[in-house]
C-alpha positions as CSV (number, residue, x, y, z in Angstrom):
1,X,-30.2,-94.3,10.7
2,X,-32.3,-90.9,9.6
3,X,-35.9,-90.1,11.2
4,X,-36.8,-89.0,7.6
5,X,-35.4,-85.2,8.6
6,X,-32.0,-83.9,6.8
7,X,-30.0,-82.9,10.5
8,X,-27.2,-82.8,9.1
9,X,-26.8,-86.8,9.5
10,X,-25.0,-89.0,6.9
11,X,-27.8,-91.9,5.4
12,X,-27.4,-95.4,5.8
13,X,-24.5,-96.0,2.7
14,X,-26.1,-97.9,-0.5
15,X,-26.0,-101.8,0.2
16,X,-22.8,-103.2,-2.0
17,X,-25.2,-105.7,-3.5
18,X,-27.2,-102.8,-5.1
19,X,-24.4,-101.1,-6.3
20,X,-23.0,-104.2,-7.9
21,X,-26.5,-105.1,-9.5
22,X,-26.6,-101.9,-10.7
23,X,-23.7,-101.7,-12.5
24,X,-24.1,-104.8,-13.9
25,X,-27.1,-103.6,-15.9
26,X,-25.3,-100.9,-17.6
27,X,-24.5,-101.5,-21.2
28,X,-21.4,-102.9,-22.0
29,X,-19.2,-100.6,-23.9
30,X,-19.5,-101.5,-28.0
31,X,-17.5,-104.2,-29.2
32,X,-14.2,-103.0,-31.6
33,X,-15.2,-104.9,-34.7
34,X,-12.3,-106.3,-36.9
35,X,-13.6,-106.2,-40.0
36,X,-11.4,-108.3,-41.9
37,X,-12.3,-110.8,-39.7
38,X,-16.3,-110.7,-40.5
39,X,-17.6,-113.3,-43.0
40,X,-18.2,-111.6,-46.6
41,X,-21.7,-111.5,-46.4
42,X,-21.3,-109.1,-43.5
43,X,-18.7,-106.9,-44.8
44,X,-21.4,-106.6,-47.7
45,X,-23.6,-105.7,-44.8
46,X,-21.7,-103.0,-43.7
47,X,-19.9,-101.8,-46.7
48,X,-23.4,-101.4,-48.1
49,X,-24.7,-99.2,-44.9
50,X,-22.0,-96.7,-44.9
51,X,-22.6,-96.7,-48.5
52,X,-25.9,-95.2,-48.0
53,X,-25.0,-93.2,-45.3
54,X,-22.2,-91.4,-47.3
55,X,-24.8,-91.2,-49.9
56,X,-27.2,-89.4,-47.6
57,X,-24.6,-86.9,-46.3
58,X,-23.7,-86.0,-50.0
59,X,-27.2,-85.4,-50.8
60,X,-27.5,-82.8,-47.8
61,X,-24.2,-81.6,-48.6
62,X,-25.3,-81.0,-52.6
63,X,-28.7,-79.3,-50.6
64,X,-27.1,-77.1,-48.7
65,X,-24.5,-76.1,-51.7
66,X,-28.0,-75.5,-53.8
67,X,-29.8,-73.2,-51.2
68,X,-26.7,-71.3,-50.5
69,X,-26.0,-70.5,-54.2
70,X,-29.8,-69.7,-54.6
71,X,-29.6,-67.0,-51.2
72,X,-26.7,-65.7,-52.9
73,X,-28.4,-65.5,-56.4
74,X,-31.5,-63.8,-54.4
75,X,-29.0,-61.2,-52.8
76,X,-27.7,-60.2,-55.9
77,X,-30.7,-59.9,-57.7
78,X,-32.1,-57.7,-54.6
79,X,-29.0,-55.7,-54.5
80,X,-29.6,-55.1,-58.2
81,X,-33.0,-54.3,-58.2
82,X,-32.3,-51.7,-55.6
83,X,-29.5,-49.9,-57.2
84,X,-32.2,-49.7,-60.0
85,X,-34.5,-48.3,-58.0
86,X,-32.0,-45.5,-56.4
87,X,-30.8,-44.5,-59.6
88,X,-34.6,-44.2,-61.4
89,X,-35.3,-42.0,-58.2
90,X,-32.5,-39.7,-58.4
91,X,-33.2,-39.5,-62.2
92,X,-36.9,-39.1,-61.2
93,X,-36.1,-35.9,-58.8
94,X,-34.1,-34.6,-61.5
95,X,-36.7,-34.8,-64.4
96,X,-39.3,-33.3,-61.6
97,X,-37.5,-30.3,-61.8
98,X,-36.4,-30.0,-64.9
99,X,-40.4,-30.3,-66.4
100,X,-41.1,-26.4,-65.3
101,X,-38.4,-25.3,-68.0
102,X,-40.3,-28.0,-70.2
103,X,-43.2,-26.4,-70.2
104,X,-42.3,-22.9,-70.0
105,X,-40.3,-23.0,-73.1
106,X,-43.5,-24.6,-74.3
107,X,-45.6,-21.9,-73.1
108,X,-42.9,-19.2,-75.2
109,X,-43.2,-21.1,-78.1
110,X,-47.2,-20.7,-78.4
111,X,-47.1,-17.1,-77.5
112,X,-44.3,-16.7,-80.1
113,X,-46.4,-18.8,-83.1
114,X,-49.3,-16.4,-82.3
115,X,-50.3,-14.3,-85.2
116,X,-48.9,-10.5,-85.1
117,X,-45.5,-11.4,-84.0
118,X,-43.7,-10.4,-87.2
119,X,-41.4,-12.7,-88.9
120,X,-38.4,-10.8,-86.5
121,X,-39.4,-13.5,-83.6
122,X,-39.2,-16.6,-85.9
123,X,-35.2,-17.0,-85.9
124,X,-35.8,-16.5,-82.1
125,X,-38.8,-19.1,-82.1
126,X,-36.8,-21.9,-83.9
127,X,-33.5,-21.5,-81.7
128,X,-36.7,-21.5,-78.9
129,X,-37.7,-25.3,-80.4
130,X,-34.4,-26.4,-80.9
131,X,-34.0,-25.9,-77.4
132,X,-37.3,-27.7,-76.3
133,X,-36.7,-30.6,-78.5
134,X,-32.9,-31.4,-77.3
135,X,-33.7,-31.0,-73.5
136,X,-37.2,-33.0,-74.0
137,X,-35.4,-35.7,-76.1
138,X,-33.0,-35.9,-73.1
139,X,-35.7,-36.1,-71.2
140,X,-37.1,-39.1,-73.3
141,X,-34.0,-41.3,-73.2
142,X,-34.0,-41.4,-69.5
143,X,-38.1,-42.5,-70.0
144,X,-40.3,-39.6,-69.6
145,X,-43.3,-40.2,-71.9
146,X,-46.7,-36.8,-71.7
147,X,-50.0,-38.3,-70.9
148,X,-52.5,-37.8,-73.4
149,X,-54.8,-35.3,-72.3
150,X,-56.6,-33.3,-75.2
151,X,-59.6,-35.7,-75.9
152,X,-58.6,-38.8,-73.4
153,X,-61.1,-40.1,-71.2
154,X,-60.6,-38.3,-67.5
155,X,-58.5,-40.5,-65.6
156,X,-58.3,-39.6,-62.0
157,X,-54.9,-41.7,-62.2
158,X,-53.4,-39.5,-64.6
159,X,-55.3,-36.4,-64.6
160,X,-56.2,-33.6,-62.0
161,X,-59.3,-32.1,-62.9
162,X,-58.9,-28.1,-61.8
163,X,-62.2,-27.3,-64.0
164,X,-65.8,-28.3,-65.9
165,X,-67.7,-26.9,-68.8
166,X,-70.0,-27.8,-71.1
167,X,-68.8,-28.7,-73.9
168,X,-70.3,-29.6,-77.9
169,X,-67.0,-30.5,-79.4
170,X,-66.1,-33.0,-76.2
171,X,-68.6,-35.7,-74.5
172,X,-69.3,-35.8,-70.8
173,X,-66.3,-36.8,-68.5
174,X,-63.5,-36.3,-71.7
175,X,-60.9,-33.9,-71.3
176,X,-61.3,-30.4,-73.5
177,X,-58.1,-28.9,-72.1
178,X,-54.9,-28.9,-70.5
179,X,-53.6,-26.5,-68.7
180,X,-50.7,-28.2,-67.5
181,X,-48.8,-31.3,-69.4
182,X,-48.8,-34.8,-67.8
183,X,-45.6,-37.0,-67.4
184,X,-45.2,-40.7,-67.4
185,X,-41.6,-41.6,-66.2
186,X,-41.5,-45.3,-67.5
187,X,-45.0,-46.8,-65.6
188,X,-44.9,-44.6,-62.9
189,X,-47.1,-41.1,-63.1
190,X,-44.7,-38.4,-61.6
191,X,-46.9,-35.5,-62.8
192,X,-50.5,-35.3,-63.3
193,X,-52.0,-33.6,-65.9
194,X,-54.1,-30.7,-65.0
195,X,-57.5,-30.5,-67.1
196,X,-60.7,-29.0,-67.8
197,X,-63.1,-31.8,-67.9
198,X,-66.1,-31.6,-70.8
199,X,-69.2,-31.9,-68.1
């Protein structure tokens, strides 16, 4: 017997009546059905549930087929967008630095239309504008499109304002000049436009 204390002692062993009543209660193991055995009716039964449940297993199955082909549909269409993306940005860095020799050939070809410069510059002027035309229509393709400046409404979006006057020909807050040409590449303003603001 134990005074309640664990001294090391063995306890008093489980009666055999207990362990027999307790064994007794456990579920029996489940039955082996024959089913060729079963009455119609029950074959029904069962042919009918394992019907279903073959039906329900297809139906996750067809599920899981579905969201897997719409993850993989997702990927793609990420892994497109992105290679979009990358390319447009390397094609933006490129235009960046291409719209200085833009505008300087732009800036040659008004000094060269001024009056006084003899007709000896005008070969040179139009191989000039040849030049401007074939590097901006390049430019073009790719989706570079000038903001309108000259007359637009200011636009803090699209224009940097580097100056006021007053102004008859222009009303308040419209843009009289530009001393620098805006660029659009597709929706995305990579340049703004610096202006001179009618106050």
């Amino acid at each position: 017997m134990t005074n309640g204390h664990n001294n090391g002692e063995l306890t008093d062993p489980i009666p055999e009546e207990e362990l027999t009543q307790s064994d007794s209660e456990s579920p029996p193991p489940e039955a082996i059905i024959d089913f060729d055995a079963l009455p119609p009716d029950e074959q029904v039964v069962i042919l009918r549930r394992d019907l279903d449940e073959a039906r329900d297993e297809l139906g996750q199955s067809r599920e899981q087929v579905q969201r897997v082909h719409a993850d993989l549909a997702n990927f793609r269409k990420r892994t497109e967008e992105e290679s979009i993306t990358m390319r447009q940005d390397a094609n933006r860095r490129l235009i960046m630095n291409l719209l200085p020799v833009i505008d300087e050939l732009e800036l040659a070809i008004n000094h060269l239309s001024e009056p006084g410069n003899g007709d000896a510059a005008d070969s040179w002027m139009e191989g000039v504008k040849l030049i401007h035309r074939k590097a901006y229509g390049i430019l073009e393709a790719e989706g570079l499109s000038r903001i309108e400046a000259v007359g637009a409404q200011f636009d803090p979006l699209q224009h940097e304002a580097v100056g006021v006057v007053d102004s008859e020909e222009h009303p308040s807050g419209y843009v009289v000049e530009a001393l620098r040409n805006g660029y659009r590449l597709r929706d995305r303003v990579i340049q703004a436009a610096q202006v001179v603001v009618a106050r």
